[in-house]
N, C-alpha and C positions, 0 to 999 in steps of 0.2 A: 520426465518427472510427472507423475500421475496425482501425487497425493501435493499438496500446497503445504510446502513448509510455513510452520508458525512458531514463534516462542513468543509469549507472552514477556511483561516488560522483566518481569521479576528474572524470568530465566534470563534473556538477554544482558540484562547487569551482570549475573551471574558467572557466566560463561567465560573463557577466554574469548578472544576477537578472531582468532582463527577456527574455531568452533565454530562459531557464531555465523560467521562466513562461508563455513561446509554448510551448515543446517539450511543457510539459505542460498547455498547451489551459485556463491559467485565469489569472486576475491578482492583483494585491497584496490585492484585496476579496475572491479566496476564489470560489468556484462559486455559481454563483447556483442555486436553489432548480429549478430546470427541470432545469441540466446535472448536480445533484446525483442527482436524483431520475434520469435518464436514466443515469447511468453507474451507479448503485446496480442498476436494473433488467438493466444488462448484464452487469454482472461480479460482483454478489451484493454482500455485506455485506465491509467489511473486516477480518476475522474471523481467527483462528489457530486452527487446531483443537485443542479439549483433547486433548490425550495422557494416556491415562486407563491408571493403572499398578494393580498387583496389591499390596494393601498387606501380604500375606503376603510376597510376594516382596522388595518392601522394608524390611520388618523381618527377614528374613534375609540380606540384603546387608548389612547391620554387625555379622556376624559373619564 
């Protein structure tokens, strides 16, 4: 899979659930153990980066 399936929230209401499930390359069972491991290795961890704040700076913002 080269290109990153997307649908946006609107399409995804849209859609049947078995669409929805082609467009994103897996079924009602979930990714199997291989395509886990293979999109893990291609696009990293699904992760949120910590936003790491100044705890000075925040104890003077409530004043």
């Amino acid at each position: 899979m080269n290109s990153k399936p997307y649908l946006s929230d609107d399409e995804s209401k849209q859609l049947p659930t078995d669409q929805v499930l082609e467009v994103l390359g897996t079924t009602r069972e979930g990714l199997s153990s291989h395509e886990a491991a293979r999109r893990l290795a291609e696009t990293g961890p699904n992760a949120l980066e910590e936003k790491k704040s100044n705890p000075l700076l925040k104890f003077l913002g409530y004043f």
